[in-house]
PQR file of N, CA, C, O and H, with PARSE charges and radii, in Angstrom:
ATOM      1  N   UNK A   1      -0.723  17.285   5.408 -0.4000 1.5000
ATOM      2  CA  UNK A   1      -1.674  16.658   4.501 -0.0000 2.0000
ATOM      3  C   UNK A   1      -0.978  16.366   3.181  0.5500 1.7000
ATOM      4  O   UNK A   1      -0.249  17.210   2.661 -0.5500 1.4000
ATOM      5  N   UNK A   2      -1.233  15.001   2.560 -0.4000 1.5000
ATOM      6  CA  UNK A   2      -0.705  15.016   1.103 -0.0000 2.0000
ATOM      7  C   UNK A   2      -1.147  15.705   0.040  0.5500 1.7000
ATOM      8  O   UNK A   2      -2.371  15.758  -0.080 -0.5500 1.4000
ATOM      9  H   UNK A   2      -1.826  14.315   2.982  0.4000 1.0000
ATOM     10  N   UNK A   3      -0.312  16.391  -0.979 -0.4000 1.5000
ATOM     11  CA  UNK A   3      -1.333  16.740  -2.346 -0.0000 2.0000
ATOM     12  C   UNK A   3      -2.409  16.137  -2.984  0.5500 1.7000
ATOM     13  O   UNK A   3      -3.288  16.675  -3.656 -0.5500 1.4000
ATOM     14  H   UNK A   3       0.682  16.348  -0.881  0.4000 1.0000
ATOM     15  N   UNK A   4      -2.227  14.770  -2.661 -0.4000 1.5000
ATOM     16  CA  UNK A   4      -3.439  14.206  -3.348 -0.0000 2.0000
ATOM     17  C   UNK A   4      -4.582  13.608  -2.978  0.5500 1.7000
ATOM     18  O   UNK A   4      -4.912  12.496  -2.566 -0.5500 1.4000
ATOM     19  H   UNK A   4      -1.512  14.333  -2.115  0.4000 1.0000
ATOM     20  N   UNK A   5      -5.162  14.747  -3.260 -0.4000 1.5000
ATOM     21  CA  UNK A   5      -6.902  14.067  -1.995 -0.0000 2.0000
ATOM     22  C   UNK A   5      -7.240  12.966  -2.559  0.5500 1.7000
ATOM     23  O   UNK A   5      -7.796  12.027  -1.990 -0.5500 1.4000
ATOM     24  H   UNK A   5      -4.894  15.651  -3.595  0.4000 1.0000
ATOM     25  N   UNK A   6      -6.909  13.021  -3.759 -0.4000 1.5000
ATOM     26  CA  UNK A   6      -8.132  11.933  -4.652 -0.0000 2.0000
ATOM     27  C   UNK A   6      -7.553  10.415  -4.211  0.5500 1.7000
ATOM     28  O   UNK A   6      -8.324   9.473  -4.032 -0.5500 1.4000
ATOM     29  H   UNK A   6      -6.457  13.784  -4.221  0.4000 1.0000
ATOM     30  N   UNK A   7      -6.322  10.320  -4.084 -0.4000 1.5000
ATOM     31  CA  UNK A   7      -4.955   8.808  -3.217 -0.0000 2.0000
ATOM     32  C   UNK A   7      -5.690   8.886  -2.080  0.5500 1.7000
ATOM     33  O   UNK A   7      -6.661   8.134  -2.006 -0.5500 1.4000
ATOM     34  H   UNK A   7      -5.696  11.085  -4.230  0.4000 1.0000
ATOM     35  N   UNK A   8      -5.386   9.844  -0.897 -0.4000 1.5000
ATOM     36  CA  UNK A   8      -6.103  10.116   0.273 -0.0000 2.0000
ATOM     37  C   UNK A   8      -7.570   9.077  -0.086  0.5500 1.7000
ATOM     38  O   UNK A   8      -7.708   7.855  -0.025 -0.5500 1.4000
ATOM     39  H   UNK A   8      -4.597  10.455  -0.957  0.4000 1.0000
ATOM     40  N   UNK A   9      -8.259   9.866  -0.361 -0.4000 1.5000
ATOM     41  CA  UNK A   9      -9.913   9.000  -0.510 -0.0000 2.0000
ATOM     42  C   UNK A   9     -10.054   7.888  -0.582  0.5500 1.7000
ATOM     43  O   UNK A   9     -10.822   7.164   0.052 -0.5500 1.4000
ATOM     44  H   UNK A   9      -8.147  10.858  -0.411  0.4000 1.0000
ATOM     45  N   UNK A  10      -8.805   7.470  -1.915 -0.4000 1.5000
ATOM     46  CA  UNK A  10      -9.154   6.175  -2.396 -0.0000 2.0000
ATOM     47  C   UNK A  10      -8.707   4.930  -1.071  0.5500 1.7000
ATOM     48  O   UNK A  10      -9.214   3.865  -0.718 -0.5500 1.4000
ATOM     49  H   UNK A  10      -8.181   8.058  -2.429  0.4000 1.0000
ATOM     50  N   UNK A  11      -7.794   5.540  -0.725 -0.4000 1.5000
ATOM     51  CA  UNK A  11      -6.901   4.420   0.568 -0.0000 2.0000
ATOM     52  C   UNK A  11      -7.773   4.057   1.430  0.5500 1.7000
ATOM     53  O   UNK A  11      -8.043   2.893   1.728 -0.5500 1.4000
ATOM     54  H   UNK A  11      -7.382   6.405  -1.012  0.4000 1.0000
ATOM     55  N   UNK A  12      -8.366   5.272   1.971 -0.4000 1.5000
ATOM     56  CA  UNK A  12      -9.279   5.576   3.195 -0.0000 2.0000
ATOM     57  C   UNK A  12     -10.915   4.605   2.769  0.5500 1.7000
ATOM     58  O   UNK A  12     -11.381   3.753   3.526 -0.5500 1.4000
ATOM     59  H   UNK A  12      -8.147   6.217   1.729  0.4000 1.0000
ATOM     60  N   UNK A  13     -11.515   4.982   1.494 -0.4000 1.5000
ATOM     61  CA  UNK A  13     -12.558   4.060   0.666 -0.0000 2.0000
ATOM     62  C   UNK A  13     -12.372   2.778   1.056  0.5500 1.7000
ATOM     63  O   UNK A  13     -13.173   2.079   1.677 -0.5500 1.4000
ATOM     64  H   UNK A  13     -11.136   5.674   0.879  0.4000 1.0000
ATOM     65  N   UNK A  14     -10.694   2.330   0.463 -0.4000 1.5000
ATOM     66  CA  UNK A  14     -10.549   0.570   0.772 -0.0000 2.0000
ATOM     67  C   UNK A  14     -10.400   0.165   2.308  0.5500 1.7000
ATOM     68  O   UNK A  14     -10.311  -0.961   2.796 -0.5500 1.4000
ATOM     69  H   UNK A  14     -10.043   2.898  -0.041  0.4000 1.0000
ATOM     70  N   UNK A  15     -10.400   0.739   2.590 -0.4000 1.5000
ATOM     71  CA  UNK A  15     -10.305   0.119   4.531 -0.0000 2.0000
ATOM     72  C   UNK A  15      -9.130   0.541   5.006  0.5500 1.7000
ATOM     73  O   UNK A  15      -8.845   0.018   6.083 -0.5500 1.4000
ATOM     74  H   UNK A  15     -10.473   1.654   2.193  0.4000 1.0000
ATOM     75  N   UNK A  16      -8.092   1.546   4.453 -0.4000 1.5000
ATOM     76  CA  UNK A  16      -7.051   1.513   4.868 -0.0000 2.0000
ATOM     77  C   UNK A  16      -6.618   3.058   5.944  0.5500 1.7000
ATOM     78  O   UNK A  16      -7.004   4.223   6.034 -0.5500 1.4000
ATOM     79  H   UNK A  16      -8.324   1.970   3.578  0.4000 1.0000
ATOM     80  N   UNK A  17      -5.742   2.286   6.511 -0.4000 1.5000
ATOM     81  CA  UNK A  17      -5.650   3.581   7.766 -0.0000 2.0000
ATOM     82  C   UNK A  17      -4.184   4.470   7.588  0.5500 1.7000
ATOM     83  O   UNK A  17      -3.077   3.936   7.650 -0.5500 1.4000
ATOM     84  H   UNK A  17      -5.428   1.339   6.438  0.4000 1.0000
ATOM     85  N   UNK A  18      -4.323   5.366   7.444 -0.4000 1.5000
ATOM     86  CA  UNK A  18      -2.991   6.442   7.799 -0.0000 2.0000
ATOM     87  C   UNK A  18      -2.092   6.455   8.857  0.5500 1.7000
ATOM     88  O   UNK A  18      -2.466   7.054   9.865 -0.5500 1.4000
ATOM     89  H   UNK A  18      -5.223   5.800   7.394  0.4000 1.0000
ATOM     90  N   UNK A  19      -0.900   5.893   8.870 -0.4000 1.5000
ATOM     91  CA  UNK A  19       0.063   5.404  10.219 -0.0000 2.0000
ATOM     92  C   UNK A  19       1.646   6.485  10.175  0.5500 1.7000
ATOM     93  O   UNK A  19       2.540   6.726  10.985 -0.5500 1.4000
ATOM     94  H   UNK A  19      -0.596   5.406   8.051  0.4000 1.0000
ATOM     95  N   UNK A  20       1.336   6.900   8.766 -0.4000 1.5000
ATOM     96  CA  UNK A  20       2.559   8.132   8.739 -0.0000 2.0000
ATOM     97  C   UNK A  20       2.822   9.048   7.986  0.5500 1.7000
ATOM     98  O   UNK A  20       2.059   9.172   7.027 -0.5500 1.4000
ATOM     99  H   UNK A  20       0.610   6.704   8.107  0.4000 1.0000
ATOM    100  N   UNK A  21       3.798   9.881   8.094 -0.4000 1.5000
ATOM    101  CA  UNK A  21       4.062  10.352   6.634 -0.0000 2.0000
ATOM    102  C   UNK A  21       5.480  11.050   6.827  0.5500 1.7000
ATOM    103  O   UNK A  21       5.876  11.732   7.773 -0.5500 1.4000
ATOM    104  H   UNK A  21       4.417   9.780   8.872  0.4000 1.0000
ATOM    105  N   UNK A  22       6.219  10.627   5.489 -0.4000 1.5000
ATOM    106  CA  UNK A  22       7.347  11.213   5.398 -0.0000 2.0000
ATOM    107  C   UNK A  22       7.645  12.220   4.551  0.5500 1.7000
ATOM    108  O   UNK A  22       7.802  12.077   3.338 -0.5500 1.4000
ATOM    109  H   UNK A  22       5.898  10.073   4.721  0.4000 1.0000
ATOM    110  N   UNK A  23       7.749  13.480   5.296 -0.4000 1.5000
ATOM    111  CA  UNK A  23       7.789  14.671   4.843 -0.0000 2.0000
ATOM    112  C   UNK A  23       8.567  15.248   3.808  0.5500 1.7000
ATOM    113  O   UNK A  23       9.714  15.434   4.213 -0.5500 1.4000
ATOM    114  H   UNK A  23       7.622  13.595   6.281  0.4000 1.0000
ATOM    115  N   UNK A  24       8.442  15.517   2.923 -0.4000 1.5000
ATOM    116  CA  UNK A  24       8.916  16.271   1.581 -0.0000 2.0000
ATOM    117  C   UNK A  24      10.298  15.093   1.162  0.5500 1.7000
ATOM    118  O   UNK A  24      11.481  15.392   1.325 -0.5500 1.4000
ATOM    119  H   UNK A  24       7.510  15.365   2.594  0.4000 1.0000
ATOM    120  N   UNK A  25       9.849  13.841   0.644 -0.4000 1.5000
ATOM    121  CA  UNK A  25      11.007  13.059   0.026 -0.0000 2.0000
ATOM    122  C   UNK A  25      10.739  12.531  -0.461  0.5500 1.7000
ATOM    123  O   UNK A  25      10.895  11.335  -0.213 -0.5500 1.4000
ATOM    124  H   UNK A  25       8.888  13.599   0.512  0.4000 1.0000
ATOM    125  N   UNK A  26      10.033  13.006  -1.700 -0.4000 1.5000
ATOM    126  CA  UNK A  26       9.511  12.219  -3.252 -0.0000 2.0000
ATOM    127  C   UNK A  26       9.966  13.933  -4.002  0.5500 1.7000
ATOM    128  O   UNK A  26      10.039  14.882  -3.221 -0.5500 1.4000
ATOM    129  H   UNK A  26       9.906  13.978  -1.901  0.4000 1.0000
ATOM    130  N   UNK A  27      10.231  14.156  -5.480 -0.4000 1.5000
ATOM    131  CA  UNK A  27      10.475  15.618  -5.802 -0.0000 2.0000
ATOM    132  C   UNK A  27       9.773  15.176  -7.410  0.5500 1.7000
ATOM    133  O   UNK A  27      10.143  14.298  -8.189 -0.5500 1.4000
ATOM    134  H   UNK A  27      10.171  13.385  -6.114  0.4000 1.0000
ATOM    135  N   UNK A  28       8.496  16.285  -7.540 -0.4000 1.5000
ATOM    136  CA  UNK A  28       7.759  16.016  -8.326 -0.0000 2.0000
ATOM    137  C   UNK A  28       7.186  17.111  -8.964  0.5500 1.7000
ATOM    138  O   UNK A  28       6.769  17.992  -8.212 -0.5500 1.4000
ATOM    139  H   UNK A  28       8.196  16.999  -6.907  0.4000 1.0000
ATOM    140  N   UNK A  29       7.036  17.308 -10.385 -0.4000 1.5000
ATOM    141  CA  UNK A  29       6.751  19.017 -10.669 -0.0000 2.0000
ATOM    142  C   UNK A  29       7.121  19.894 -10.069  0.5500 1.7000
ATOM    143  O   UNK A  29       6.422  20.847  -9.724 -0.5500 1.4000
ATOM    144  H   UNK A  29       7.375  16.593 -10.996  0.4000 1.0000
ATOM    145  N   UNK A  30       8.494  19.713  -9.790 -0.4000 1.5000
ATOM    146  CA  UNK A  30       8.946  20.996  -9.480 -0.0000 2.0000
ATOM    147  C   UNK A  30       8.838  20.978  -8.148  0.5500 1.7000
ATOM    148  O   UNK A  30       9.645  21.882  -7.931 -0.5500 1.4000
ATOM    149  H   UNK A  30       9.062  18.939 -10.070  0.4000 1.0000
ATOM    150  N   UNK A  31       8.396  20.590  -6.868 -0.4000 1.5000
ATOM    151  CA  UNK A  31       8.161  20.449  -5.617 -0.0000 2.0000
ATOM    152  C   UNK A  31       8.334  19.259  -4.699  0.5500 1.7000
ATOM    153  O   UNK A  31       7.635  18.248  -4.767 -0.5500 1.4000
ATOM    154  H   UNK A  31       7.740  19.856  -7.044  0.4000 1.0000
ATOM    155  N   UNK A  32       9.348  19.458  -3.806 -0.4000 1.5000
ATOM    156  CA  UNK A  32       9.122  18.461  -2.747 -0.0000 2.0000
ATOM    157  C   UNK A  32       7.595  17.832  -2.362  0.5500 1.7000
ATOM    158  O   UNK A  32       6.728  18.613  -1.969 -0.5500 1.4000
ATOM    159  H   UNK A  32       9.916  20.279  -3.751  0.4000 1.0000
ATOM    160  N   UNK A  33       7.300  16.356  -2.496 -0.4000 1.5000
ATOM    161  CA  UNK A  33       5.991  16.062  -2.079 -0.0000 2.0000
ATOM    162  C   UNK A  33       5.957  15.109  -0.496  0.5500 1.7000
ATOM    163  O   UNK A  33       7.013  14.561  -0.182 -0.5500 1.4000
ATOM    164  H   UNK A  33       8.004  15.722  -2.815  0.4000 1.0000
ATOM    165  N   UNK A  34       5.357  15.031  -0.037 -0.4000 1.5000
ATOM    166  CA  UNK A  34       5.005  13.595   1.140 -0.0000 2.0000
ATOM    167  C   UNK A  34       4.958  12.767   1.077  0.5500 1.7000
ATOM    168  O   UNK A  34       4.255  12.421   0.128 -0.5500 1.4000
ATOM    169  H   UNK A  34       4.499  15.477  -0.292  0.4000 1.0000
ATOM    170  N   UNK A  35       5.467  11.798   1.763 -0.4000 1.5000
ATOM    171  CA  UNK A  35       4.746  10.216   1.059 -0.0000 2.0000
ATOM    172  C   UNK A  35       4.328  10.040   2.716  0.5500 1.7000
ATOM    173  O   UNK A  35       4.898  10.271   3.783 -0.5500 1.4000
ATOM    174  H   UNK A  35       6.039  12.079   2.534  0.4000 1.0000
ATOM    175  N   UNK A  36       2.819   9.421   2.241 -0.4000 1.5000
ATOM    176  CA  UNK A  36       2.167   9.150   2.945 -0.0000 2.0000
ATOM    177  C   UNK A  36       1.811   7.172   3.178  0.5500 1.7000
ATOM    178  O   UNK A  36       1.679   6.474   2.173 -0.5500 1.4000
ATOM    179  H   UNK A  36       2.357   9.234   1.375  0.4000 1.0000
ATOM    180  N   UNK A  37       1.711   6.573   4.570 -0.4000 1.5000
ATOM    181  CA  UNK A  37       1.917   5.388   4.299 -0.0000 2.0000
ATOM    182  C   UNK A  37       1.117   4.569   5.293  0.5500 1.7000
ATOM    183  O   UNK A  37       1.378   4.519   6.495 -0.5500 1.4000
ATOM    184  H   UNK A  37       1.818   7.140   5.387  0.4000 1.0000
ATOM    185  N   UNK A  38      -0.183   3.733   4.510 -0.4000 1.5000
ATOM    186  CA  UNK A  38      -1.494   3.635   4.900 -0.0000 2.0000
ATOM    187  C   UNK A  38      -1.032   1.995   5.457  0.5500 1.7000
ATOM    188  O   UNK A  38      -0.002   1.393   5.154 -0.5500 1.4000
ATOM    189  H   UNK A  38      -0.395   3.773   3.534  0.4000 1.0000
ATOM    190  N   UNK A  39      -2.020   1.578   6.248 -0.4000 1.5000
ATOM    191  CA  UNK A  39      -1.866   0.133   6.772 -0.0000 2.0000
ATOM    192  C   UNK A  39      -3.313  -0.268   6.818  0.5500 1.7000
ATOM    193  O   UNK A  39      -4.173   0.574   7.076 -0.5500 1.4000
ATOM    194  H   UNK A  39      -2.857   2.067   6.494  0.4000 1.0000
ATOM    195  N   UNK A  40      -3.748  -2.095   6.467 -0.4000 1.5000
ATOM    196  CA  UNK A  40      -4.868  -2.615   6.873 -0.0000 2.0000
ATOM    197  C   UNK A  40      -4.617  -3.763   7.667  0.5500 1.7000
ATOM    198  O   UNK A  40      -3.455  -4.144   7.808 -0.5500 1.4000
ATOM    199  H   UNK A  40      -3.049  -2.779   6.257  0.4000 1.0000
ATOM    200  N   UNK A  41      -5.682  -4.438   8.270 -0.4000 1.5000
ATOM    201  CA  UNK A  41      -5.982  -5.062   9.461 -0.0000 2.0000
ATOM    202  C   UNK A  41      -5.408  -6.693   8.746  0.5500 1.7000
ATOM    203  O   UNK A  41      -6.040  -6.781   7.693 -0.5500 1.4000
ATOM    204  H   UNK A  41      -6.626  -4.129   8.155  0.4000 1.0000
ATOM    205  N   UNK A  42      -4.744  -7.626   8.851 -0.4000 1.5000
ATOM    206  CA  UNK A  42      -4.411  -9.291   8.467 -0.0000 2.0000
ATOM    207  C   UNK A  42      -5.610  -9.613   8.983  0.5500 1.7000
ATOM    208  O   UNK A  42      -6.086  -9.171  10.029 -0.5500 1.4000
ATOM    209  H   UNK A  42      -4.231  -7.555   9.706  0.4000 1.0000
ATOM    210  N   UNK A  43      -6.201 -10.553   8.084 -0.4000 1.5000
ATOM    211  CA  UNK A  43      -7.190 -12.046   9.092 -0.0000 2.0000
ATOM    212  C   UNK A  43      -5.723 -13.125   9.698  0.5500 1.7000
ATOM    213  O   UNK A  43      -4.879 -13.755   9.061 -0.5500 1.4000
ATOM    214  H   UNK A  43      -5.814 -10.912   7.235  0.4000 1.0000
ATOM    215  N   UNK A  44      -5.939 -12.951  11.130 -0.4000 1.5000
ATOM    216  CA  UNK A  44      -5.191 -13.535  12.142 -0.0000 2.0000
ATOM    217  C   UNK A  44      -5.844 -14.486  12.392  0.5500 1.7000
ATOM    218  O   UNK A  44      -5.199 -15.364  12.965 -0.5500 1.4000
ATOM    219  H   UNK A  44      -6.625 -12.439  11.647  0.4000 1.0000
ATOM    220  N   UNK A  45      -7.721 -14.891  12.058 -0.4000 1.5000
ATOM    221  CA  UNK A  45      -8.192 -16.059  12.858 -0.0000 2.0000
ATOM    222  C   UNK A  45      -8.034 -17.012  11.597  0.5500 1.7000
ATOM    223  O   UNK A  45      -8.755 -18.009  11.611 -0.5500 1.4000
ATOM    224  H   UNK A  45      -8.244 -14.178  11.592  0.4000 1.0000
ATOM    225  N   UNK A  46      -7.119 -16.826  10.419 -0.4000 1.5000
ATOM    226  CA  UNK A  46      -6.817 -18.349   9.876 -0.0000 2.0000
ATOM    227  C   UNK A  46      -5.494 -18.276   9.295  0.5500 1.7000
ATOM    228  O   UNK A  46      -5.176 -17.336   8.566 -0.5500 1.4000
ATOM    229  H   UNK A  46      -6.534 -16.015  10.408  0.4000 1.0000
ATOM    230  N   UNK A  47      -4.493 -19.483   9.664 -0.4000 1.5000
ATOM    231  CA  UNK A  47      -2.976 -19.181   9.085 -0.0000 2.0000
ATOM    232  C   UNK A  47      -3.192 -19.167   7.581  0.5500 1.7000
ATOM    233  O   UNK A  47      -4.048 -19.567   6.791 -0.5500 1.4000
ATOM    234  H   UNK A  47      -4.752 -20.246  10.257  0.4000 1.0000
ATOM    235  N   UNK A  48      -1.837 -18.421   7.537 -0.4000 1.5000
ATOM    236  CA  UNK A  48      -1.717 -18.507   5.991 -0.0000 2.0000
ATOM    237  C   UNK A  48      -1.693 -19.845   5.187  0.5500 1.7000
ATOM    238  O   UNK A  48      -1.853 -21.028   5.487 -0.5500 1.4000
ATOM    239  H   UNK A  48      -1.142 -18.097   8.179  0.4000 1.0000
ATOM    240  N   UNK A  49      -1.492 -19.328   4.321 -0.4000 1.5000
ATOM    241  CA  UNK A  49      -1.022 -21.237   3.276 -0.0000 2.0000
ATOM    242  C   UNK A  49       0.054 -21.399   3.261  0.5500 1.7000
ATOM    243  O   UNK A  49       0.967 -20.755   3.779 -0.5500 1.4000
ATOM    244  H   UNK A  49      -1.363 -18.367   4.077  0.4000 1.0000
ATOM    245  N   UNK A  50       0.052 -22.217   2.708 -0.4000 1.5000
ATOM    246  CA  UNK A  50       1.948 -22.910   2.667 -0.0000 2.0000
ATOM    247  C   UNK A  50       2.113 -22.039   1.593  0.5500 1.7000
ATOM    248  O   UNK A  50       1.212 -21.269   1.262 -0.5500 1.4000
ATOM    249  H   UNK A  50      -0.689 -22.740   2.288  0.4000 1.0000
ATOM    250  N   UNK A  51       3.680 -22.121   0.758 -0.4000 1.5000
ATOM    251  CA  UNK A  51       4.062 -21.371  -0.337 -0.0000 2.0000
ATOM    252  C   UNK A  51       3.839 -22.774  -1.359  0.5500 1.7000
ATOM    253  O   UNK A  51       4.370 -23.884  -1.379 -0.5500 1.4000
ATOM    254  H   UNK A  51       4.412 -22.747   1.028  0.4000 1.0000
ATOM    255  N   UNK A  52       2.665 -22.041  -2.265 -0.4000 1.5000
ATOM    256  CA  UNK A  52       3.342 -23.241  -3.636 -0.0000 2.0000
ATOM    257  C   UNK A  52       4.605 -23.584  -4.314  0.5500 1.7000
ATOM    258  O   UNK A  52       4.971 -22.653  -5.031 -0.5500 1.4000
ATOM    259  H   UNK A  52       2.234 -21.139  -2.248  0.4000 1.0000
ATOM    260  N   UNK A  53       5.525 -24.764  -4.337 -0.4000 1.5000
ATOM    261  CA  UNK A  53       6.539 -24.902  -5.045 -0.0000 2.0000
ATOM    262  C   UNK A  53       6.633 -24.672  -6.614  0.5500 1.7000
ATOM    263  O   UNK A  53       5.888 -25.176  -7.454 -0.5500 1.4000
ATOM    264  H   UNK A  53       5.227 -25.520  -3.755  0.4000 1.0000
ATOM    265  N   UNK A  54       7.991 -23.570  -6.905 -0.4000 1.5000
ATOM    266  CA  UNK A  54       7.635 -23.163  -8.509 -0.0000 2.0000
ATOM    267  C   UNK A  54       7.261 -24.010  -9.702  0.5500 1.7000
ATOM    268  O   UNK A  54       6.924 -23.650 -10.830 -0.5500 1.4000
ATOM    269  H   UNK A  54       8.596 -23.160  -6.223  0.4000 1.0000
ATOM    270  N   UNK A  55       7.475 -25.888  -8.908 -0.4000 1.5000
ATOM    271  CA  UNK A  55       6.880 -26.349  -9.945 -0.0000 2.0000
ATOM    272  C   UNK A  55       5.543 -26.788 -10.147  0.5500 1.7000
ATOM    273  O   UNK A  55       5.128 -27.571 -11.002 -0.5500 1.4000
ATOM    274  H   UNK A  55       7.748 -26.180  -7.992  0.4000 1.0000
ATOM    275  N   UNK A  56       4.842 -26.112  -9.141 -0.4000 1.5000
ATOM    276  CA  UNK A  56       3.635 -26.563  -9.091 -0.0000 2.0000
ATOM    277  C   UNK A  56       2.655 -25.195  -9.677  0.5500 1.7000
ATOM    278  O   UNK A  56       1.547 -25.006  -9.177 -0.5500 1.4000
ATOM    279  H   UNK A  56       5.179 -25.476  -8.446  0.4000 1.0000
ATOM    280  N   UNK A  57       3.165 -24.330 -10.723 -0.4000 1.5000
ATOM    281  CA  UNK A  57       2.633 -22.853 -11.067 -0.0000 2.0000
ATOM    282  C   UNK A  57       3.115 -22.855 -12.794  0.5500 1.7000
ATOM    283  O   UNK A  57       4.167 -22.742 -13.423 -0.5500 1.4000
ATOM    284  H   UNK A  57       4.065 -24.484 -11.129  0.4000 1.0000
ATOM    285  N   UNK A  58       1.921 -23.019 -13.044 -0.4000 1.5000
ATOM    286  CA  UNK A  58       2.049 -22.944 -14.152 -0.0000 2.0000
ATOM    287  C   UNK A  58       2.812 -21.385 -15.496  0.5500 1.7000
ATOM    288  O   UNK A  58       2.477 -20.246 -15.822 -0.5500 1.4000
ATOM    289  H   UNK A  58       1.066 -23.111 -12.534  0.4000 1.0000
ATOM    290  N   UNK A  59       3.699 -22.166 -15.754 -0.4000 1.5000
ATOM    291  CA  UNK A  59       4.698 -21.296 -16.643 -0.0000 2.0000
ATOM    292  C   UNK A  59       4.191 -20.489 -17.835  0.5500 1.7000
ATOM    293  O   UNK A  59       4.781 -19.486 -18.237 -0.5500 1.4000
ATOM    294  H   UNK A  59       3.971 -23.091 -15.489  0.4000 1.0000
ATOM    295  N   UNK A  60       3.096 -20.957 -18.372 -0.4000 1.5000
ATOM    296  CA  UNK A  60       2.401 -20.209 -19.492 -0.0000 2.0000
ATOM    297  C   UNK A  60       1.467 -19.510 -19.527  0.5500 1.7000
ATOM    298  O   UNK A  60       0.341 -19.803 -19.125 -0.5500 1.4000
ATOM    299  H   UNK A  60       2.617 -21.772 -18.046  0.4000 1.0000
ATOM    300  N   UNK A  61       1.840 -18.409 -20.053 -0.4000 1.5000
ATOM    301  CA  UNK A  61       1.203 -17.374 -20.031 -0.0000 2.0000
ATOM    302  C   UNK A  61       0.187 -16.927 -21.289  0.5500 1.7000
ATOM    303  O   UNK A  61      -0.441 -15.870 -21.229 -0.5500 1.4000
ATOM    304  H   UNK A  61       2.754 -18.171 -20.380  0.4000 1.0000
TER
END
């Protein structure tokens, strides 16, 4: 289980599913932690878009 329920919740809240976890290889306060690594579902019933060309994206911010 990861240390952090409250990450846990939130992932799980947005639709997202738990597919792994890699055991003690993050080092944080003093302790090896988990990283845990969630996946959600693509909409497959419509292709993506094309990529906009950078000159078509506006530069100002």
């Amino acid at each position: 289980m990861l240390p952090n329920k409250g990450s846990v919740g939130l992932h799980k809240a947005l639709g997202l599913s738990h597919i792994g976890t890699h055991p003690e290889v993050g080092f944080k306060h003093g302790a090896w932690q988990d990283v845990g690594y969630c996946r959600t579902a693509l909409d497959v019933t419509h292709p993506p878009k094309s990529p906009e060309p950078f000159s078509g994206i506006n530069t100002q911010i």
